[in-house]
C-alpha positions as CSV (number, residue, x, y, z in Angstrom):
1,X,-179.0,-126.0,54.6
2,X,-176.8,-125.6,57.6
3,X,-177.6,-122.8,60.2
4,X,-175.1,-120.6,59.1
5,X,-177.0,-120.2,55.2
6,X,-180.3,-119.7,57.1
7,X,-178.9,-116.9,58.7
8,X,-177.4,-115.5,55.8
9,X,-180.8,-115.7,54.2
10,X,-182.8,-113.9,57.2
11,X,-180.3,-111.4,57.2
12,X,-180.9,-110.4,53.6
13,X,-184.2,-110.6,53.7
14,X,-185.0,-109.0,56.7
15,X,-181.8,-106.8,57.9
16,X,-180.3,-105.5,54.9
17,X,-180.9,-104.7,51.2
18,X,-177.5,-106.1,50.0
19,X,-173.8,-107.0,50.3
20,X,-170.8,-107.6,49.1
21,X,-168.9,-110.9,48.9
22,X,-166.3,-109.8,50.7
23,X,-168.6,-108.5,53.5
24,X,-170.3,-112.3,53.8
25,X,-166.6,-113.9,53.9
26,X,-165.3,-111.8,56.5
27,X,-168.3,-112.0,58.9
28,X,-168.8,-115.6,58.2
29,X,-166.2,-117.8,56.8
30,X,-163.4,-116.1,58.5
31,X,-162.1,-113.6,55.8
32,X,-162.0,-116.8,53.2
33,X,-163.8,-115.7,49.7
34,X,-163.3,-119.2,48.5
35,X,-164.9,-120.8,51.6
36,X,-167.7,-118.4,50.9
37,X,-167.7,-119.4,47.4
38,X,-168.7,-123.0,48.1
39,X,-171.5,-122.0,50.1
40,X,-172.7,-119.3,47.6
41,X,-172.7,-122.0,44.6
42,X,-175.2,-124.1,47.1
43,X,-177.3,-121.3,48.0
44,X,-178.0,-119.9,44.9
45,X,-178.6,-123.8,43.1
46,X,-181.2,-123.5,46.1
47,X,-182.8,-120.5,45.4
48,X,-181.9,-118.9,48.0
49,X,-179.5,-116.3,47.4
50,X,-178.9,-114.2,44.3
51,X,-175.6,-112.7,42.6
52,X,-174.6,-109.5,40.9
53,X,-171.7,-107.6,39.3
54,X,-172.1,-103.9,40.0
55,X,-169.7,-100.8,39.4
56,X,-170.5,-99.2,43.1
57,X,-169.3,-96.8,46.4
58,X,-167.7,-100.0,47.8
59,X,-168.7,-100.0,51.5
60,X,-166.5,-98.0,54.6
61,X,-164.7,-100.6,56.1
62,X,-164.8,-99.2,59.6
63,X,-168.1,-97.1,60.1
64,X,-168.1,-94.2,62.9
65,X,-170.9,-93.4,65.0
66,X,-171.4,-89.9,64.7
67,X,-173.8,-88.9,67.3
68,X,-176.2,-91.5,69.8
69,X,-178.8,-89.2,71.2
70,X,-181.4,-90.6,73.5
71,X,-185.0,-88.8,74.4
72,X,-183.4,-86.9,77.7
73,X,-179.9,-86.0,76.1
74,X,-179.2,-82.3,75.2
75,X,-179.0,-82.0,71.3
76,X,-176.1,-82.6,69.6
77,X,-173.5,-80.5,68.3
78,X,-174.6,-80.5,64.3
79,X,-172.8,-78.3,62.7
80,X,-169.4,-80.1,63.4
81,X,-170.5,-82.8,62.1
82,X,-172.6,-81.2,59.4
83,X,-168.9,-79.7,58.4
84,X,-166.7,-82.9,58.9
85,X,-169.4,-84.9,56.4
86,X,-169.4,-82.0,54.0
87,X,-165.4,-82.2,53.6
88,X,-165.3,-86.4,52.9
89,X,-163.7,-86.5,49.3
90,X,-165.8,-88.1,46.7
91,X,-165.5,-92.0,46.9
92,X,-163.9,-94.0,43.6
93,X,-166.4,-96.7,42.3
94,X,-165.5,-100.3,42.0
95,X,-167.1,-103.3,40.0
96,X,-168.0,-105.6,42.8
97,X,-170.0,-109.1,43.5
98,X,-172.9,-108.3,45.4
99,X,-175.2,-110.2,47.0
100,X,-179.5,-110.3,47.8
101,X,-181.8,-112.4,48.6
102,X,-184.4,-113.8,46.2
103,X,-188.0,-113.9,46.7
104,X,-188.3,-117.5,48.2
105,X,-186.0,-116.6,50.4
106,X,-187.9,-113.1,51.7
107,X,-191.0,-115.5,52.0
108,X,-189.6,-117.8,54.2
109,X,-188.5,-115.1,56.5
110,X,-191.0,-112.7,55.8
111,X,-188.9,-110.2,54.6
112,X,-189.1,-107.0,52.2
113,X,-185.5,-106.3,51.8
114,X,-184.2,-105.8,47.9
115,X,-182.7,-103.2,46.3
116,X,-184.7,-100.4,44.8
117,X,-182.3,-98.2,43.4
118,X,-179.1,-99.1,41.6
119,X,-177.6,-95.3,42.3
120,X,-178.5,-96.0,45.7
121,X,-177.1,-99.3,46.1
122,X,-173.5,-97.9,47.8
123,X,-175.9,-96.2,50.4
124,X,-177.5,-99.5,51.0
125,X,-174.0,-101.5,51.6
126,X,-173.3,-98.6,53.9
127,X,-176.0,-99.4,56.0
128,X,-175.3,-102.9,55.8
129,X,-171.8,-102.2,57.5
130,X,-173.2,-100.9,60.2
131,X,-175.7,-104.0,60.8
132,X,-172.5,-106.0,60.5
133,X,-170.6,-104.4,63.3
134,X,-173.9,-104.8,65.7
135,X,-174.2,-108.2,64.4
136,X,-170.2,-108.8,65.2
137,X,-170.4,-107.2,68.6
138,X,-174.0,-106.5,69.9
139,X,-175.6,-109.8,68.4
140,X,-178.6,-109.6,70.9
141,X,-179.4,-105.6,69.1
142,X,-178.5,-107.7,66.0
143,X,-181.6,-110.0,66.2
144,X,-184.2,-106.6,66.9
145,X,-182.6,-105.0,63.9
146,X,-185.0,-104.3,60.8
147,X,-184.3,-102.1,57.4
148,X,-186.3,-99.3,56.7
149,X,-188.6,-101.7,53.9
150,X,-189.6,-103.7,56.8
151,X,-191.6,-101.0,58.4
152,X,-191.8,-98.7,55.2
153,X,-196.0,-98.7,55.9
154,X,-195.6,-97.2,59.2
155,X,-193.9,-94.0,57.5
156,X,-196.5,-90.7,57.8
157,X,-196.1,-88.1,55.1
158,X,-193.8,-85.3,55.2
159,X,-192.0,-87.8,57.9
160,X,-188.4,-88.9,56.8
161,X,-187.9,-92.6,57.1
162,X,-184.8,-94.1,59.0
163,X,-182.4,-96.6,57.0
164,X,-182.9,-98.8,59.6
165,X,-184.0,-99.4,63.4
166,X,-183.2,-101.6,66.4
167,X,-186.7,-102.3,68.3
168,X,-185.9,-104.0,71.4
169,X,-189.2,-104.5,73.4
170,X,-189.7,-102.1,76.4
171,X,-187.2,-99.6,74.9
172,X,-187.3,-96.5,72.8
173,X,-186.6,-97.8,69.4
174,X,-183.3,-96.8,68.6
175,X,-183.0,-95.0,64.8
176,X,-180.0,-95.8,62.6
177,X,-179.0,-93.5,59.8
178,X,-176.1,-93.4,57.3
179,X,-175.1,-89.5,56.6
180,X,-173.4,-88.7,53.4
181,X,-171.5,-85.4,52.3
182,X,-175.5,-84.0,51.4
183,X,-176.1,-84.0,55.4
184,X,-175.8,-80.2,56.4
185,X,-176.8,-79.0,59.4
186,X,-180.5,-78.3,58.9
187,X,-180.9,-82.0,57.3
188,X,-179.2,-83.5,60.6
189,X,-181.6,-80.9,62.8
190,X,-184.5,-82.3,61.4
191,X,-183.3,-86.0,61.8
192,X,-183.3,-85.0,65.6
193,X,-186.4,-82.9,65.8
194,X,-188.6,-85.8,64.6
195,X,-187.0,-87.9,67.0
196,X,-187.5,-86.2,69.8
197,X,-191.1,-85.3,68.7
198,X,-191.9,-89.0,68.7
199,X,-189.4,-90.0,71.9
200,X,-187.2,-92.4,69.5
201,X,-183.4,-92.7,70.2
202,X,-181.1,-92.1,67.1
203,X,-177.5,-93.1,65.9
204,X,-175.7,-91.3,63.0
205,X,-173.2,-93.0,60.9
206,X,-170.7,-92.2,58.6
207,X,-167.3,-92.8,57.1
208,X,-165.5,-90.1,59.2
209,X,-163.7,-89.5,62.4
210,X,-161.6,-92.1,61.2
C-alpha cells in the first residue's frame, strides 16, 4: 500500500464520512479518474475502501466561508447571511460514485466516520469539500481535523453538534459548520451563542458568495 492509499484511508475514516470519485482524483491523482481508478480497484481487493452509486446533492465545487468568529470578535452580521442562504436555489441531484471507508480500514486508524443517513449524504460531501480545501492549502489544520462522529460522545444534550472541528493543541478549537437554505437567523444565532458560551472559535460554510 503506498502512502498515498493510507492517507486516503485515514482520511475516510477519521476526517470525513464520504466522497466522490471525482473529489479523490482531483486532490490526488491530478484530476485523472482513470489514474484514480487503478488505485480504487487495489484498495477495495484490499479491503480497504468501499464503493457506491448514489443519486445525490453533488458537492459545491468552490465552498465560501461565510463567517470566522473567534472568542473576542464582535458577533457577526446574521441576518445577511441568514437571507443570502435562504435565496440559494434548490440543487439538481445526480447519480454519482461515491466513496467510504470500510470497517478494517476505520480500525486501523481508529476511526468512526460512515455514513448514517442516505438523505443526508450531500450534507456530508459538503463538509468533505471543505476538509479538501484545508487539506489543499492549510495541510498542518488538515492533520487536527476530525468529523463530528469522532467526538460525537463529547456532545451534552440540548447542545448542537458541529460537522466537524480543527483541534490544534494550545488553541481554541476551531468549529466547522456547513449552512444550508434551513439556516435562518435564529439557527445561526444559536450556532454562535454556544460558541461563545464555551470559548470555541467557529467557521460557517456554504455554497454562496460565489
Amino acid at each position: 500500500m503506498t502512502d498515498r492509499d493510507s492517507e486516503m484511508g485515514r482520511i475516510l475514516a477519521r476526517c470525513c464520512r464520504a466522497l466522490t470519485a471525482r473529489q479523490l482524483a482531483d486532490r490526488f491523482f491530478g484530476g485523472s479518474l482513470s489514474g484514480f481508478d487503478r488505485s480504487r480497484q487495489r484498495l477495495l481487493r484490499a479491503d480497504w475502501l468501499q464503493t457506491w452509486r448514489v443519486t445525490v446533492v453533488p458537492p459545491p465545487g468552490r465552498p465560501q466561508r461565510l463567517i470566522h468568529w473567534q472568542p473576542g470578535d464582535r458577533c457577526p452580521r446574521l441576518g445577511p447571511i441568514a437571507y443570502q442562504l435562504r435565496s440559494l436555489p434548490p440543487q439538481p441531484l445526480r447519480t454519482m460514485t461515491i466513496i467510504t471507508s470500510t470497517r478494517r480500514c476505520r480500525l486501523v486508524w481508529a476511526g468512526r466516520c460512515r455514513v448514517r443517513r442516505l438523505d443526508q449524504l450531500g450534507h456530508d460531501l459538503a463538509v468533505a469539500s471543505v476538509y479538501l480545501r484545508y487539506h489543499r492549502r492549510h495541510p498542518r489544520l488538515a492533520r487536527c481535523w476530525e468529523s463530528e462522529d469522532q467526538f460525537s460522545a463529547e456532545r451534552r444534550r440540548f447542545e448542537k453538534q458541529a460537522d466537524a472541528r480543527i483541534a490544534v493543541p494550545g488553541r481554541p478549537r476551531l468549529l466547522i459548520e456547513w449552512a444550508t437554505r434551513s439556516y435562518d437567523t435564529p439557527r445561526l444565532a444559536g450556532l454562535h451563542e454556544q460558541a461563545a458560551r464555551q470559548g470555541e472559535a467557529y467557521e460557517i460554510w456554504g455554497d454562496v458568495l460565489s
